[in-house]
Each structure stands twice: as structure tokens, then as C-alpha cells.
C-alpha positions as CSV (number, residue, x, y, z in Angstrom):
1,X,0.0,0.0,0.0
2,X,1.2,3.5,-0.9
3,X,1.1,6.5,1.2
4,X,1.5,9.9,-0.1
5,X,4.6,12.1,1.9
6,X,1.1,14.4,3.9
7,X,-0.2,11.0,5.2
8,X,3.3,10.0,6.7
9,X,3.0,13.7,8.4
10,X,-0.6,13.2,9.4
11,X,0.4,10.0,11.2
12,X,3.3,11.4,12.3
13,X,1.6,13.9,14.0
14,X,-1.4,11.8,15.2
15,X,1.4,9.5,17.0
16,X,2.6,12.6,18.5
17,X,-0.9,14.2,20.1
18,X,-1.3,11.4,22.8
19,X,1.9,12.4,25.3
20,X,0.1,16.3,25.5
21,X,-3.1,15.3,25.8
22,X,-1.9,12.6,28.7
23,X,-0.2,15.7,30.6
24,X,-3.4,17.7,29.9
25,X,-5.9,14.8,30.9
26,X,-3.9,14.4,34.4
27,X,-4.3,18.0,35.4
28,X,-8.4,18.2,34.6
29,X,-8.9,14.5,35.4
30,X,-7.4,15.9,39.3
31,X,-9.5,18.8,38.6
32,X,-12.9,16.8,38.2
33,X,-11.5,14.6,41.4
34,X,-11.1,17.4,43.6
35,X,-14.7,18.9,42.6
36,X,-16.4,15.9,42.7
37,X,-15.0,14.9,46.5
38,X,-15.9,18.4,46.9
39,X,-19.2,17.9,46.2
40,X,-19.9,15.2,48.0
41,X,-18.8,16.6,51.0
42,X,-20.9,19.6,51.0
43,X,-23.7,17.4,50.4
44,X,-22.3,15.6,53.8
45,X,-22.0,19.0,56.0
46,X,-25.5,19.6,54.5
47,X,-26.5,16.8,55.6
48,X,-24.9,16.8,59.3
49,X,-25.2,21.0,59.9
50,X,-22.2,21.4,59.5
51,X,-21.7,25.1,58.1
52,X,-19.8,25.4,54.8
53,X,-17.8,28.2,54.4
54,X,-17.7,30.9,51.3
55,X,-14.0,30.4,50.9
56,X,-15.4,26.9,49.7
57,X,-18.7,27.7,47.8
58,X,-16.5,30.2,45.6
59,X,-13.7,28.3,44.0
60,X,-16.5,25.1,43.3
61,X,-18.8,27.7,41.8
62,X,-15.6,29.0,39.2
63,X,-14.4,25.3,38.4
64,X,-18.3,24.3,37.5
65,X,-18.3,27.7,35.5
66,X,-15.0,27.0,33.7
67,X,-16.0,23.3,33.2
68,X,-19.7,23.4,32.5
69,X,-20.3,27.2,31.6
70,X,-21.5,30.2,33.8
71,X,-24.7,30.1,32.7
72,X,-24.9,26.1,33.6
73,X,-27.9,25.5,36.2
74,X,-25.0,23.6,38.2
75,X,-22.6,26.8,38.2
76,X,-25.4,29.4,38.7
77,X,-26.3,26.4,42.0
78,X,-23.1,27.4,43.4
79,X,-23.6,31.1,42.6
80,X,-27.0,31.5,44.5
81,X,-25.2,30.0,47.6
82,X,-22.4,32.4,47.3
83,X,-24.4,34.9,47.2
84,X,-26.3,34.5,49.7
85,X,-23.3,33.9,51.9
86,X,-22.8,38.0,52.0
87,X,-22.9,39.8,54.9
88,X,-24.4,42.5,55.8
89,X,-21.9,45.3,53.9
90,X,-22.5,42.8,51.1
91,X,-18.8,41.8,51.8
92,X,-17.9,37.8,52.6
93,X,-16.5,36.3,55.8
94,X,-16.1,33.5,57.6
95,X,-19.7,33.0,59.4
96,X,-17.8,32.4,62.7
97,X,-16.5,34.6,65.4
98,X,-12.5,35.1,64.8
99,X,-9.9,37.0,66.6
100,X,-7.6,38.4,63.3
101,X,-4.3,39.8,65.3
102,X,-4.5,37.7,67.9
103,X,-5.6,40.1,70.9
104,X,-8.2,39.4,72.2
105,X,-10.6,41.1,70.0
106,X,-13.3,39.1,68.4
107,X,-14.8,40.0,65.5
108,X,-18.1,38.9,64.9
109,X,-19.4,35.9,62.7
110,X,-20.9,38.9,60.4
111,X,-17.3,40.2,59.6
112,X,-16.2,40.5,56.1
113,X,-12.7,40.1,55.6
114,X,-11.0,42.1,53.1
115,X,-8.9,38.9,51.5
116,X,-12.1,36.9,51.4
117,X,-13.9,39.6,49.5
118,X,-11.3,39.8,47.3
119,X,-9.5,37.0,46.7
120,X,-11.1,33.8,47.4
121,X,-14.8,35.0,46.0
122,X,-13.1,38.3,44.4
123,X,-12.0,36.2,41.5
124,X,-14.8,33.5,41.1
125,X,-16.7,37.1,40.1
126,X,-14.6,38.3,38.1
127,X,-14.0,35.0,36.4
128,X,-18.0,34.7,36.2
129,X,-18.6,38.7,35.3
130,X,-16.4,37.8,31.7
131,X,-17.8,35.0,31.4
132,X,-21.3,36.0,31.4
133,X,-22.7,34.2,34.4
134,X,-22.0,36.9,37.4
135,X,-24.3,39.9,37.1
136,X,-22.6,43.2,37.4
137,X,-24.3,43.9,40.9
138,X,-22.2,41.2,42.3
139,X,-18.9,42.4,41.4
140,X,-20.1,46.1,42.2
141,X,-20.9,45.5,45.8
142,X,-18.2,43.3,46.5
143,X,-15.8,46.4,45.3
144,X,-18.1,48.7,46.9
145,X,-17.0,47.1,50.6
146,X,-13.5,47.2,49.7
147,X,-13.7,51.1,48.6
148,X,-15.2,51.6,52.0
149,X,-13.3,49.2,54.7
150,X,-11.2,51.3,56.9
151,X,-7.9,51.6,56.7
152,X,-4.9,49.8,58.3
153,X,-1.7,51.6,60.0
154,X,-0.5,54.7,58.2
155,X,-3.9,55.1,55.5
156,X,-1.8,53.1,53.0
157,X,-3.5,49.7,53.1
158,X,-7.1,48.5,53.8
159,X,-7.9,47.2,57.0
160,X,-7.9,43.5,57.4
161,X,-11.6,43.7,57.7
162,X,-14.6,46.2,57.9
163,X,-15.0,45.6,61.6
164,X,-13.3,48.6,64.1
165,X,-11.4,45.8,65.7
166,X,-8.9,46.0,62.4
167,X,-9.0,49.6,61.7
168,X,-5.2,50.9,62.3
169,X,-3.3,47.4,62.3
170,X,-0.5,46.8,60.7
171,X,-0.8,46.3,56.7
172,X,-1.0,42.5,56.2
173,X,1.1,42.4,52.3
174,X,-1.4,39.7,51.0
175,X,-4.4,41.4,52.2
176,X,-3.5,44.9,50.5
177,X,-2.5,43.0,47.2
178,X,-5.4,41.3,46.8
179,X,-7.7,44.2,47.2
180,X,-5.6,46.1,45.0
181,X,-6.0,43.4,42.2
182,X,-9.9,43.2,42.3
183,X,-10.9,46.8,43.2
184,X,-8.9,47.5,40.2
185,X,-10.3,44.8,38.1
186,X,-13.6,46.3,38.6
187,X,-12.8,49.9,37.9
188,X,-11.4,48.5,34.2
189,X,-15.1,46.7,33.9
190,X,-16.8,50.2,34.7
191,X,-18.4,48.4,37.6
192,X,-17.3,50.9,40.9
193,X,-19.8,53.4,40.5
194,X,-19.1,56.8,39.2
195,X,-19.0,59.1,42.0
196,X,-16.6,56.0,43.8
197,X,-14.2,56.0,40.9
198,X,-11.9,59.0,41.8
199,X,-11.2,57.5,45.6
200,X,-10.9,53.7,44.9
201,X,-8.0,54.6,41.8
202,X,-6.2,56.7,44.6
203,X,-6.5,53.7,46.6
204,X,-5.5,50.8,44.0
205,X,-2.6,53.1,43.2
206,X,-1.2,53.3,46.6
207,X,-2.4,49.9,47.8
208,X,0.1,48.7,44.8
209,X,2.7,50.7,45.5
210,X,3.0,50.6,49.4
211,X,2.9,46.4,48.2
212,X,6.1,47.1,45.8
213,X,7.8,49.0,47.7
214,X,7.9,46.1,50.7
215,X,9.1,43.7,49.0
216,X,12.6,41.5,50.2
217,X,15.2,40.8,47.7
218,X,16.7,39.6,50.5
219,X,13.5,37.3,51.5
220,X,12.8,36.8,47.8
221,X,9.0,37.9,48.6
222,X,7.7,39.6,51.9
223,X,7.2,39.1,55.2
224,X,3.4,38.5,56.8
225,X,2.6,42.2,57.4
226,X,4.0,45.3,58.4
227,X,5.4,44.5,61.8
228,X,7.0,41.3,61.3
229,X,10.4,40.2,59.6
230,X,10.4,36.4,58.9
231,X,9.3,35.5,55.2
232,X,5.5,34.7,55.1
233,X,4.4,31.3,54.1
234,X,4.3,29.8,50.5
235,X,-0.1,30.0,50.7
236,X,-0.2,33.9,51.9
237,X,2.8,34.8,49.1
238,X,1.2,33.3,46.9
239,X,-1.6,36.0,46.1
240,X,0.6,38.5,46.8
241,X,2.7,37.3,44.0
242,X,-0.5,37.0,41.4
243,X,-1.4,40.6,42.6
244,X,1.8,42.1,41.3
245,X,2.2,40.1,38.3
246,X,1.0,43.2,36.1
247,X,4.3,45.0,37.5
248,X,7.6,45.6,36.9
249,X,8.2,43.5,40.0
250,X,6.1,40.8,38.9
251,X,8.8,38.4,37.0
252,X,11.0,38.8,40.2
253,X,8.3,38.4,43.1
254,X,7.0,35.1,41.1
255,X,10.9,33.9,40.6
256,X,11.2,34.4,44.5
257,X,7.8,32.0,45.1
258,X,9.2,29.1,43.0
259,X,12.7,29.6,44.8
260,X,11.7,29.7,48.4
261,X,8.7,27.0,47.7
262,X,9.9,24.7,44.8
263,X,7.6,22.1,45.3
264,X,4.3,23.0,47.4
265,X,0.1,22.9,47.0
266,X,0.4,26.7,47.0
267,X,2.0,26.8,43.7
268,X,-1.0,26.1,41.7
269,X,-2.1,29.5,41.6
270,X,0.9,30.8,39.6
271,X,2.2,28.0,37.5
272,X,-0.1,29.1,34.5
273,X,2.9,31.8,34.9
274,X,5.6,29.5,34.4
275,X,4.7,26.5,32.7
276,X,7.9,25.0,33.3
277,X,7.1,24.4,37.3
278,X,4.1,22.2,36.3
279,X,5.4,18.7,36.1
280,X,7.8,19.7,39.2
281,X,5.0,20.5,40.7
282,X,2.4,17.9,39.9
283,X,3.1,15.1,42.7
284,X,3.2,17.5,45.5
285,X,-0.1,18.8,44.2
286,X,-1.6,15.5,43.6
287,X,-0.2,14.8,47.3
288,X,-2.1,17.7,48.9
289,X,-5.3,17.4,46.2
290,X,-5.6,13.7,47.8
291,X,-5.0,13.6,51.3
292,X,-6.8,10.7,53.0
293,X,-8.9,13.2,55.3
294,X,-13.0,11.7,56.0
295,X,-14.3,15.6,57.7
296,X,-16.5,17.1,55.4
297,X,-14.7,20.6,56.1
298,X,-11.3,18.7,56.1
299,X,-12.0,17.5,52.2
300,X,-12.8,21.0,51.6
301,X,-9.8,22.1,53.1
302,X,-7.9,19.6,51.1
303,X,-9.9,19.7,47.6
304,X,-12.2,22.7,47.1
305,X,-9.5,25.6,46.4
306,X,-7.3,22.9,43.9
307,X,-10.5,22.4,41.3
308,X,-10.6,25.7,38.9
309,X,-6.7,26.3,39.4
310,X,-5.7,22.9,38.0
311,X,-8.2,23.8,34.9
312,X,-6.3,27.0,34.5
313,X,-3.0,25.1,34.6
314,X,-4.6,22.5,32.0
315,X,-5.7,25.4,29.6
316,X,-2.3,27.5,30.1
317,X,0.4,25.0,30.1
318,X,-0.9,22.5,27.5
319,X,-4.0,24.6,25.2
320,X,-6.7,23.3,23.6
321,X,-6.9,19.8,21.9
């Protein structure tokens, strides 16, 4: 039988597709583990009354948005839950009393948290807004809060929450960064309103800057907050790194992560950065997406936050089939 020289290539390339669709297939088939484990186990604390936290209803709600479409009755599920997780100042917490610094000063279970506002459901809007699936009022009060929270030691970071308990602390780097990232992400959709705009620029401009400006080239990133000198840990660098990505001290901040953490859970957020650290990566991941926990909250804990950023690392690092 003869074969013409395109049919060799065809073949060629045919033979060739399997190895990056294997890399591909391990990083969403994790993905559809962790959210289906995920699942379950909010069906469990359901079950038991067992209360399930925002910082877990968010990232399941973007994974099912990425995976089945914003607009998908099982993404737009998660949505309605999220929503209605807001707290009064149409913020997000934690639903449970909590003493932030340490001293003795509880904040109520009604407390939204400026990091939870804007990072772990701050994105799941933003993700959804673009997408078509979050409606504008969603992403407009959550920047709202973050325009109005107090702010932290020296007026050049928001407070660590919109309770007086956290007016005046020290800035808290990841905190700042974060808010900074999605208060400015909604100004670029038009969705702070007008008479806001002014004010919340001033306050993504300096929130950025007073960020920048700590960073450690001796620490290769920055320490917890303000106060404090020992490198913070590889989770709360983490967003601090994504915040600053759109910076001239982005390529260096994110170098510094993969440095000090080569190999850790926490890295999952920025490998669609740096391609290169995704295999390195993968078994420590896989380790940490698969711990052998049986608590409802502990699988969260474990599974919930992995699901949409393994999807983003299967999109970035390996593209469409």
C-alpha cells in the first residue's frame, strides 16, 4: 500500500498528540476529582449541619463555571449559595467569630474580611462577570466594601476587615494585594460606581505601591505584614505574588515563590505563569489534592481551592486539543 509524503506527516503527528493530551488529561482529570469529592462533601456537611464556608462555595462555583459554563444551572447552583453567603456590607467572611491579630478582639461571625472579599470570591466574580454568568451587581458590591473598609496603620493599606477591631493594624502584604487586584479589576469593567471611581483609583494606586515598595530581595518575597520580619508562608505569598504580576516586579516576586517554595500545594495559583514548574510540581499537588482526610470541612480544606486552578494550569500550560 502506498502512502502519499502528507499521510506520513498526518500519522506522524497523530502519534505525537497522545503524550500532551496525557499531561493535559492528568491536570483536569485531578480537577474533576477534587470537585467531585468536593461535592460530596458539601452534600455531607448539609447533611450533618455542619456550616460550609464561602472560601469553599467560591472556588467550586468557578471550576463548575469553567467546566460546565456560567450560565450552567450547576454553576449558577453554586452562585445563588455564594451569594447568599454575603454579609451584611455585602462583603464575605467566615460565618464564625474570629480574633484576626491575635488580641483578644473578636470579630463577629458577620465580619467580612477584606482577603475573602477579594480573593477567594473576588476572582470566582470576576471570572464569572467575563464570562457572562455573574451579574454586574455582584462584582459592584463586593468592590463597593473594599472602597469603604477602613484603613490599616498609616492610610496606605485597607484594614484586614470592615469591623473597628482592624482599623489601624499593621498592613498585612497579601491582604493589600489582593484588594488592590480586584478593586482594580472592577474599575477596568466600569463596575465601581461613578462618584466611587476618583477615591478607589487613589486607593489601587497606593495599595500597589505601598505592596512594591515592601518587597525582600533579600526574602525573595515579603514578610506577613508590616510588623514582622520572617518570610511569610508559600499560601499567603502566593496571592501576593498574582497581585503584582502586572508589574515591573512581577517576574522577580514570582521567581522568589518558586525559589523559596519549589515544590508546594500553594504553587498552583501561579504555575499558569511558568509552565515550566508544572510537572515539578504535579506530585506535591496531587499529594495535597488527595490527602486521606474523611471531615467534610477537612475534604474541603484539602480539595475545594485545587479544582478551577488545575483547569487554569490545563488550559495554560498544555491549550486546547
Amino acid at each position: 500500500m502506498r502512502f502519499s509524503r502528507w499521510a506520513v506527516v498526518v500519522a506522524l503527528l497523530l502519534t505525537m498528540t497522545p503524550a500532551a493530551s496525557a499531561d493535559e488529561d492528568k491536570w483536569v482529570s485531578l480537577a474533576d476529582r477534587t470537585y467531585t469529592e468536593s461535592v460530596a462533601a458539601v452534600a455531607a456537611a448539609d447533611s450533618s449541619g455542619v456550616y460550609v464556608r464561602v472560601q469553599f462555595v467560591a472556588p467550586l462555583a468557578w471550576y463548575a463555571g469553567t467546566r460546565f459554563g456560567w450560565r450552567d444551572e450547576r454553576t449558577q447552583g453554586w452562585l445563588r449559595r455564594l451569594y447568599a453567603l454575603r454579609t451584611s456590607s455585602g462583603g464575605y467572611g467566615l460565618g464564625a467569630p474570629f480574633d484576626a491579630f491575635g488580641d483578644k478582639t473578636v470579630n463577629p461571625a458577620d465580619t467580612a474580611y477584606t482577603i475573602t472579599v477579594a480573593w477567594h470570591v473576588g476572582r470566582t466574580l470576576i471570572a464569572g462577570y467575563d464570562g457572562g454568568g455573574v451579574p454586574a451587581w455582584a462584582v459592584r458590591e463586593a468592590a463597593s466594601m473594599l472602597n469603604t473598609v477602613g484603613a490599616s496603620a498609616g492610610e496606605r493599606c485597607p484594614a484586614y476587615s470592615d469591623h473597628v477591631n482592624d482599623v489601624g493594624k499593621p498592613c498585612v502584604w497579601n491582604v493589600s494585594a489582593a484588594a488592590a487586584w480586584f478593586l482594580g479589576k472592577a474599575l477596568r469593567r466600569g463596575l465601581v460606581p461613578e462618584w466611587e471611581r476618583r477615591e478607589a483609583g487613589a486607593k489601587v494606586r497606593t495599595w500597589l505601591a505601598d505592596v512594591v515598595a515592601s518587597y525582600r530581595d533579600d526574602l525573595g518575597g515579603w514578610t506577613y505584614q508590616a510588623n514582622s520580619s520572617p518570610p511569610q508562608d508559600a499560601w499567603h505569598n502566593a496571592p501576593t505574588v498574582a497581585a503584582v504580576l502586572g508589574t515591573p516586579l512581577g517576574p522577580r516576586a514570582l521567581a522568589g515563590q518558586f525559589r523559596n517554595f519549589p515544590y508546594s500545594g500553594a504553587n498552583a495559583d501561579l504555575i499558569p505563569y511558568d509552565c515550566a514548574k508544572a510537572e515539578p510540581n504535579y506530585p506535591m499537588i496531587l499529594a495535597s489534592a488527595t490527602k486521606p482526610v474523611t471531615a467534610p470541612v477537612d475534604i474541603l480544606q484539602s480539595r475545594a481551592g485545587y479544582a478551577p486552578a488545575l483547569l487554569e494550569i490545563a488550559r495554560a500550560c498544555y491549550g486546547p486539543r
